[in-house]
MDTraj code that builds the backbone (N, CA, C; nanometers):
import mdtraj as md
import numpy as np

residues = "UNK UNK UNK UNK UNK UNK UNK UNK UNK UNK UNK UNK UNK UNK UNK UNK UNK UNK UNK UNK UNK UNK UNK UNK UNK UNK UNK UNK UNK UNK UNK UNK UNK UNK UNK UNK UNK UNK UNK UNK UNK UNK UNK UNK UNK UNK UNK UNK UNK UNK UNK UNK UNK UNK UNK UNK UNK UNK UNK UNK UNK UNK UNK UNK UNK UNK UNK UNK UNK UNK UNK UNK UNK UNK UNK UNK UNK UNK UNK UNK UNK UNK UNK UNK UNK UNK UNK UNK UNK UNK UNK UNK UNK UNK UNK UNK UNK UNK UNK UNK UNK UNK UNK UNK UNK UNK UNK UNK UNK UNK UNK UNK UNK UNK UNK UNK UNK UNK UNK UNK UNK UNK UNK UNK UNK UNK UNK UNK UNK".split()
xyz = np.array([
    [2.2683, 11.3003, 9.4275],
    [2.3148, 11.2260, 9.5428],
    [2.2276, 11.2551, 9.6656],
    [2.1854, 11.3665, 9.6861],
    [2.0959, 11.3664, 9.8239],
    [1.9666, 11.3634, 9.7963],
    [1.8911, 11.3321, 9.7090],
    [1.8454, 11.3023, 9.6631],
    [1.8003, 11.1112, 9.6856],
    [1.8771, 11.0789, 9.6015],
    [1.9397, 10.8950, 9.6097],
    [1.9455, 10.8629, 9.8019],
    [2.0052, 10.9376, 9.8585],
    [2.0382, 10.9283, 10.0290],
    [1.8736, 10.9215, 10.1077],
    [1.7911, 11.0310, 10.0407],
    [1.6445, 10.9777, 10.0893],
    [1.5929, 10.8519, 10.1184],
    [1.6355, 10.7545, 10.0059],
    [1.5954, 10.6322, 10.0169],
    [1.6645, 10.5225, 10.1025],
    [1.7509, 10.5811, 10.1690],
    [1.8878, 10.5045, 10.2264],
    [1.8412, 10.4930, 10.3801],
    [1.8133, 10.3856, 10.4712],
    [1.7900, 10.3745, 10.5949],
    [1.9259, 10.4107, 10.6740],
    [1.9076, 10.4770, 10.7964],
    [2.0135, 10.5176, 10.9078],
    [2.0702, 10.3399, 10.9636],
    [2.1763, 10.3541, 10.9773],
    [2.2645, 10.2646, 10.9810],
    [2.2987, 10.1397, 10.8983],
    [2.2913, 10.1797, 10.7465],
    [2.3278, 10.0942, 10.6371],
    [2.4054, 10.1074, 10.5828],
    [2.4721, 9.9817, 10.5414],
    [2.5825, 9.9491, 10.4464],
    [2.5481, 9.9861, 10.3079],
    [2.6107, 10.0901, 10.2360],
    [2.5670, 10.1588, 10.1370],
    [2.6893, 10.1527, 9.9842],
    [2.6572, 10.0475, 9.9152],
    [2.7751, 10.0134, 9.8176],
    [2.7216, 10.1517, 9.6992],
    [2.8731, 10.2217, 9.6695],
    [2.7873, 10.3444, 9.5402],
    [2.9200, 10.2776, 9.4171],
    [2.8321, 10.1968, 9.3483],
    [2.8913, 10.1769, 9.2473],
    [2.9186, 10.2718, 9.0884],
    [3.0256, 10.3275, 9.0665],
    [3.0618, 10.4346, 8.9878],
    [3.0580, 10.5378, 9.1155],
    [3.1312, 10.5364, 9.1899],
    [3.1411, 10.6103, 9.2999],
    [3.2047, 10.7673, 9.2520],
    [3.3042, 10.7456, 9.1553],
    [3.3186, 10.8598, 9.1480],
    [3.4398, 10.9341, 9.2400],
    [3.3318, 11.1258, 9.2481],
    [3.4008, 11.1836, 9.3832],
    [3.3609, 11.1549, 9.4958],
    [3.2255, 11.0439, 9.5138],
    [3.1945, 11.0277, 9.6344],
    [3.0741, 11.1054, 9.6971],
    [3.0347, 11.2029, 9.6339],
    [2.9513, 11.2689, 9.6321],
    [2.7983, 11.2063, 9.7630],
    [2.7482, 11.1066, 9.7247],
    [2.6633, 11.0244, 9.7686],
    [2.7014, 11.0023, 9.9316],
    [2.8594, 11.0162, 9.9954],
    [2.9207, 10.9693, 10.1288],
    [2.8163, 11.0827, 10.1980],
    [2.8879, 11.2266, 10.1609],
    [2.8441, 11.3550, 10.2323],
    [2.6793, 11.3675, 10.2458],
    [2.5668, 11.2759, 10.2143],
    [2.4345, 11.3222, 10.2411],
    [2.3647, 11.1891, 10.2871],
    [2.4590, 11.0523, 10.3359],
    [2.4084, 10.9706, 10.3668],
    [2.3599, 10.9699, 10.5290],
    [2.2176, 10.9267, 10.5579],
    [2.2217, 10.8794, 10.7041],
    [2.3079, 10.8511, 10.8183],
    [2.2848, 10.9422, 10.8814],
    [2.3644, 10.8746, 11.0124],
    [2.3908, 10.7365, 11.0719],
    [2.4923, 10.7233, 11.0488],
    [2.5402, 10.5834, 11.0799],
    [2.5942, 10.4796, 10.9717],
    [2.5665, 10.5102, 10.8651],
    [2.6077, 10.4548, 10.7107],
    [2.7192, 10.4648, 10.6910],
    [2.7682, 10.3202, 10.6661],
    [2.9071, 10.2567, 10.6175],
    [2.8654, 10.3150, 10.4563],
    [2.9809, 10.3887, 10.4020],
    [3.0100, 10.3966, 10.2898],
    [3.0612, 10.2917, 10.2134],
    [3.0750, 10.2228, 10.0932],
    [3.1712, 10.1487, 10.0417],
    [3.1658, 10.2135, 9.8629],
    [3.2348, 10.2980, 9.8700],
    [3.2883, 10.3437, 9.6888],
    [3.3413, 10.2408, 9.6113],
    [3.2580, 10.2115, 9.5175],
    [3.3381, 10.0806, 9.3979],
    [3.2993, 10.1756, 9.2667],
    [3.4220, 10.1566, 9.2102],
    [3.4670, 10.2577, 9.0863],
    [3.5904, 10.1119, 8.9833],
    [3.5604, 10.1187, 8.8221],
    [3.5931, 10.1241, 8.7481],
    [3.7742, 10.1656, 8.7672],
    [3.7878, 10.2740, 8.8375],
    [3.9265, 10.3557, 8.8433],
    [3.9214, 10.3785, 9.0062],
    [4.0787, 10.3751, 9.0652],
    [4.0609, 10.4147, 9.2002],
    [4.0969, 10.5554, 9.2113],
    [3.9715, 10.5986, 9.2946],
    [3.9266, 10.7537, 9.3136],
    [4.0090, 10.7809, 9.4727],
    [4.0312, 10.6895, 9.5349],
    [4.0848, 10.7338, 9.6339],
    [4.1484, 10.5863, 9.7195],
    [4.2101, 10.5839, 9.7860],
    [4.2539, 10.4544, 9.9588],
    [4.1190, 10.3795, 9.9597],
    [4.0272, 10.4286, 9.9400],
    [3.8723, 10.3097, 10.0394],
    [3.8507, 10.3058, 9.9594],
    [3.8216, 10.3353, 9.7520],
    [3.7606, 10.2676, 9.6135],
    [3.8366, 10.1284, 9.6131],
    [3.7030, 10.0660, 9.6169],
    [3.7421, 9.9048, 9.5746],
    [3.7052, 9.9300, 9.4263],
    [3.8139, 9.8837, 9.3868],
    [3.8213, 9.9123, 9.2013],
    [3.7568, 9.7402, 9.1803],
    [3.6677, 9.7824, 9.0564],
    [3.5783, 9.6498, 8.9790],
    [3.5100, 9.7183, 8.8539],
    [3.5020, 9.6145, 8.7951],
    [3.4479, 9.6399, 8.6687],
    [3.2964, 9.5581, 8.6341],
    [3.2109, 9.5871, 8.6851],
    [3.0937, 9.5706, 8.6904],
    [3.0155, 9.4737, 8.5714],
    [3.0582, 9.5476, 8.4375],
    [3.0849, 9.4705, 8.3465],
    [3.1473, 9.3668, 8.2828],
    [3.2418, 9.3392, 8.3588],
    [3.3038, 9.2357, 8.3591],
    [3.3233, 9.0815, 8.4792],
    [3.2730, 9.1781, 8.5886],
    [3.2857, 9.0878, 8.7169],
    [3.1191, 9.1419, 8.7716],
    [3.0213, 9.1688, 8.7364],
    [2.8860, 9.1432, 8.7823],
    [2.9369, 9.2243, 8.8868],
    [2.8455, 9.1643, 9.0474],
    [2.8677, 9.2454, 9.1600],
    [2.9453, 9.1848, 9.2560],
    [3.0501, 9.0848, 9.2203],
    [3.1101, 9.0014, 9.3046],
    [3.1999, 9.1012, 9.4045],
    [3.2451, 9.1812, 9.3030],
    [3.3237, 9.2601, 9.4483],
    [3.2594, 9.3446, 9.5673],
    [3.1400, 9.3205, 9.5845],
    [3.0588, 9.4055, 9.6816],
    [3.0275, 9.3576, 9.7884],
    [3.0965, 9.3628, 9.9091],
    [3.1364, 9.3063, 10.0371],
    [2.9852, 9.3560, 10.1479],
    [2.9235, 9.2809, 10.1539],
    [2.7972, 9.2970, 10.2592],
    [2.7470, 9.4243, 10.2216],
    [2.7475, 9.4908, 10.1401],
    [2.6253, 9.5795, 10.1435],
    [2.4630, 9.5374, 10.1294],
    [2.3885, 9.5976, 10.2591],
    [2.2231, 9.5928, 10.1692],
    [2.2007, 9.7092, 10.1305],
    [2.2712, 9.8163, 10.0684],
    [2.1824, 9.9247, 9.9819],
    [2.3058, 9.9296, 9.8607],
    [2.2397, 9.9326, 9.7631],
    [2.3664, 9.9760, 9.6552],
    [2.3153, 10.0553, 9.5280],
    [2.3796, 10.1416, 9.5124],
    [2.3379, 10.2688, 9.4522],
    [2.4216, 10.2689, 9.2945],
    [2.3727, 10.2797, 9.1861],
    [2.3715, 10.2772, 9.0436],
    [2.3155, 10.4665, 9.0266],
    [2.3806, 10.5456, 9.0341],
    [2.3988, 10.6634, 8.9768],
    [2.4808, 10.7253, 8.8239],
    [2.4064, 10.7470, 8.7369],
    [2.4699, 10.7360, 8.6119],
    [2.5944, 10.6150, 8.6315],
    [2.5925, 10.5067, 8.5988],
    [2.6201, 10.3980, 8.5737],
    [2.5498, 10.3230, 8.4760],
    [2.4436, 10.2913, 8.4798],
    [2.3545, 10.2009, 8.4276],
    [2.3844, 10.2401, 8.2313],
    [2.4267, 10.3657, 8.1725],
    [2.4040, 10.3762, 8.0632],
    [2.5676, 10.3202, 8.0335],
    [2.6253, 10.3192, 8.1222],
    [2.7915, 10.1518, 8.0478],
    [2.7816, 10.0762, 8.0870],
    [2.6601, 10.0153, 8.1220],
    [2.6529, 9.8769, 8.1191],
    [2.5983, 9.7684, 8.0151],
    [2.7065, 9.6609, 7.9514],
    [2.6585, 9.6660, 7.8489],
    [2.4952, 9.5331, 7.8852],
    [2.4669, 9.4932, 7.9609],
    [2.3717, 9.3922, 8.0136],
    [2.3256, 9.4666, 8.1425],
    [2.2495, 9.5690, 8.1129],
    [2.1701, 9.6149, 8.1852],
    [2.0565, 9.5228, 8.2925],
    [2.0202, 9.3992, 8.2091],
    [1.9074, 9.3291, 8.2207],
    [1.9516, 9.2449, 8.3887],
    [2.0986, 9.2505, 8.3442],
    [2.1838, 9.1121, 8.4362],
    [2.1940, 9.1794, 8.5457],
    [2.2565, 9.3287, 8.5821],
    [2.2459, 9.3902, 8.7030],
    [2.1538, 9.4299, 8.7781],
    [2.0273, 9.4924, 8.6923],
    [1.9070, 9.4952, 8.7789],
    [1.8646, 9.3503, 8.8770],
    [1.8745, 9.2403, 8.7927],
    [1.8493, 9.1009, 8.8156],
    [1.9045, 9.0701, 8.9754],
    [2.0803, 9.0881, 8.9585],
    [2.1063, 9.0398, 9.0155],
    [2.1730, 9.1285, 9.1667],
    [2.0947, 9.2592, 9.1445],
    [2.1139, 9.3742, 9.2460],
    [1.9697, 9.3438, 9.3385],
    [1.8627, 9.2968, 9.2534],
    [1.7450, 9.2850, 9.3301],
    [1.7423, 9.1364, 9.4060],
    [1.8047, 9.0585, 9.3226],
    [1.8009, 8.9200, 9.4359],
    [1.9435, 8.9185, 9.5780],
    [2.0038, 9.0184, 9.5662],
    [2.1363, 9.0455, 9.6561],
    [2.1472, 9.1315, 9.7413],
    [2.0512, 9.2292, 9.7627],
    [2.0513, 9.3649, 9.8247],
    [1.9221, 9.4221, 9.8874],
    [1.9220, 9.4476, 9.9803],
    [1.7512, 9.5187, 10.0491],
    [1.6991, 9.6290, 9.9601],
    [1.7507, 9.6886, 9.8822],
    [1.7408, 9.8414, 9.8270],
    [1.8490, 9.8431, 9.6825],
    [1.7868, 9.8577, 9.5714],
    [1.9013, 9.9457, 9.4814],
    [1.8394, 10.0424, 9.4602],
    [1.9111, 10.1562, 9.4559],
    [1.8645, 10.2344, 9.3252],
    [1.9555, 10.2599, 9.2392],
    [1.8887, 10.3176, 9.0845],
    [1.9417, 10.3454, 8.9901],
    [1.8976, 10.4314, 8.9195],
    [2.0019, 10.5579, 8.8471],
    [1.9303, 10.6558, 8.7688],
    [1.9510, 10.6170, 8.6547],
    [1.8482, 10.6363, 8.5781],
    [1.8774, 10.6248, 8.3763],
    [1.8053, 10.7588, 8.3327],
    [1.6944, 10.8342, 8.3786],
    [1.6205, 10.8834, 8.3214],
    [1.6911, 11.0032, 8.2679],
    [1.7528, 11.0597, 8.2587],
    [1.8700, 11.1668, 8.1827],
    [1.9491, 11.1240, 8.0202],
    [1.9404, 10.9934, 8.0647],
    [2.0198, 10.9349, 7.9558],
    [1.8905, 10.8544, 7.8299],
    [1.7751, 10.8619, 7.8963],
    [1.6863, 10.7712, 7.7757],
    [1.7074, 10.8295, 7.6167],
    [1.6913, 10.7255, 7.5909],
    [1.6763, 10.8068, 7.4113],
    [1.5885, 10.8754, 7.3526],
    [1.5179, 10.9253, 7.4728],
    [1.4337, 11.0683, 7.4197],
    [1.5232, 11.1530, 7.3683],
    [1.6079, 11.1488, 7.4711],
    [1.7061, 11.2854, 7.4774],
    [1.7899, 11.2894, 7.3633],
    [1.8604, 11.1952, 7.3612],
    [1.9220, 11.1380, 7.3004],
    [1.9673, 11.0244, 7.1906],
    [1.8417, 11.0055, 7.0848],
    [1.8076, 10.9142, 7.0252],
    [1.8658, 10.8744, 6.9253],
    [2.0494, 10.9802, 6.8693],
    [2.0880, 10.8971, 6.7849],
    [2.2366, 10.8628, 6.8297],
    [2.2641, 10.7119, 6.8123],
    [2.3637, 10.6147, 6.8891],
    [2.4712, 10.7049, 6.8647],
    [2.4970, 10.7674, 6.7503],
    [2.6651, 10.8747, 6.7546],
    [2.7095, 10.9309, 6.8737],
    [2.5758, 11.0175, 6.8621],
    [2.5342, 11.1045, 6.9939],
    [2.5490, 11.0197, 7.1218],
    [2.5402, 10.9005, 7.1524],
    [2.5144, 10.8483, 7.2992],
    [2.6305, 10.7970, 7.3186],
    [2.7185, 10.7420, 7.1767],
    [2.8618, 10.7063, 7.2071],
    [2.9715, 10.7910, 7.2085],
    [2.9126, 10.8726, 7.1934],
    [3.0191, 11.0147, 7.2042],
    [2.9825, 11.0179, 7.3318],
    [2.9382, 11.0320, 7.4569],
    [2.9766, 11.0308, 7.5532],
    [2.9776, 10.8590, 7.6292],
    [2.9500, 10.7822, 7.5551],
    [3.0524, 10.6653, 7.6324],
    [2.9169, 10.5643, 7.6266],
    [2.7903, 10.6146, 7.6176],
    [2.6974, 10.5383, 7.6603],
    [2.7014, 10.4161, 7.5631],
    [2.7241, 10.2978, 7.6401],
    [2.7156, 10.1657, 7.5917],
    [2.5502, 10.0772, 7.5220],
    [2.4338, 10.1501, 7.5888],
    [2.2857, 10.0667, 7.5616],
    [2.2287, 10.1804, 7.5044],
    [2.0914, 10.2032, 7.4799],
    [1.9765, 10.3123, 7.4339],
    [1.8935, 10.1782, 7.4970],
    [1.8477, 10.2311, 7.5980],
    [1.7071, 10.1509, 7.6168],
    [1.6175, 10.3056, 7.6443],
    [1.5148, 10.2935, 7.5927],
    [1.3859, 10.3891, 7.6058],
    [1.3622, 10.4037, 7.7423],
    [1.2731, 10.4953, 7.7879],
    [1.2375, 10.5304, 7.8746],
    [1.1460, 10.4026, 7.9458],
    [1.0385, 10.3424, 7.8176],
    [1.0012, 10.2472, 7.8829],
    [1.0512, 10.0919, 7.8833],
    [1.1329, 10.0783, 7.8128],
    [1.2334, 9.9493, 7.8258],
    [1.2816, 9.9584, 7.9411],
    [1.3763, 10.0764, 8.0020],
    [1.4380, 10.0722, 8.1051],
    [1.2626, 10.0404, 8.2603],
    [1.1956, 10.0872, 8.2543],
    [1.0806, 10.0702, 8.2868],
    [1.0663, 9.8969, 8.3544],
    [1.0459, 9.8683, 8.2135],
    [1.0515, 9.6978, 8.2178],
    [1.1496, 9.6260, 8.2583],
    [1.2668, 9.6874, 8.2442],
    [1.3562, 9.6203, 8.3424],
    [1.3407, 9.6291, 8.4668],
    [1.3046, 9.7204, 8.5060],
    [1.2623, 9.7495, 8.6900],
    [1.2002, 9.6650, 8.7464],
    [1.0801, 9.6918, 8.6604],
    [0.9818, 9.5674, 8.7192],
    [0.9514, 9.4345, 8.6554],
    [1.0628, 9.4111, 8.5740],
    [1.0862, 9.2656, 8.5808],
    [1.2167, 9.2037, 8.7332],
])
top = md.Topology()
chain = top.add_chain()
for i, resn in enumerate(residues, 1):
    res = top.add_residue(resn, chain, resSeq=i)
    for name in ("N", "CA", "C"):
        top.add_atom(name, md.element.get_by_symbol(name[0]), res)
traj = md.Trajectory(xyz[None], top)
């Protein structure tokens, strides 16, 4: 998360989708509107959505929106990069923990929940497509 906040300009609307504990609020720029969207409500201000099911419709004016371990339950990876880059000044997103280097047999990746195996350089090609 403070880390991810580097890339975040001072006074931006900052959507953290799979928000979580929130983690990402405590190291953002001064002046940054938080907005937590979570799967499950984590707290009063999580706008609950299912990403997978409803794309990014529930994401109310943000230009930065943040994909932190998220990206490996999504089952159309291809569709959110797509449609995070034509909607938003900034995404980021982590995968590189989850590639199937690490982790290359599907038992293994669905035992903890992971929905895709895209490679290190598939996920790659999605970026910069």
């Amino acid at each position: 998360a403070e880390l991810i906040a580097h890339f975040i300009s001072k006074g931006s609307v900052v959507a953290d989708i799979g928000a979580g504990e929130c983690a990402l609020k405590g190291y953002l720029p001064e002046g940054c509107e938080y907005i937590p969207i979570d799967i499950a409500q984590r707290d009063a201000r999580t706008i609950v959505s299912d990403v997978n099911r409803r794309g990014l419709k529930d994401v109310p004016g943000a230009d930065f929106i943040v994909f932190s371990g998220v990206l490996e339950y999504i089952f159309q990876p291809r569709n959110i990069l797509a449609e995070s880059s034509s909607r938003f000044k900034c995404a980021v997103f982590t995968y590189a923990p989850c590639t199937t280097k690490g982790l290359s047999e599907k038992i293994e990746r669905r035992s903890n929940g992971w929905i895709n195996d895209l490679t290190a350089e598939e996920f790659r090609s999605l970026v910069e497509d």
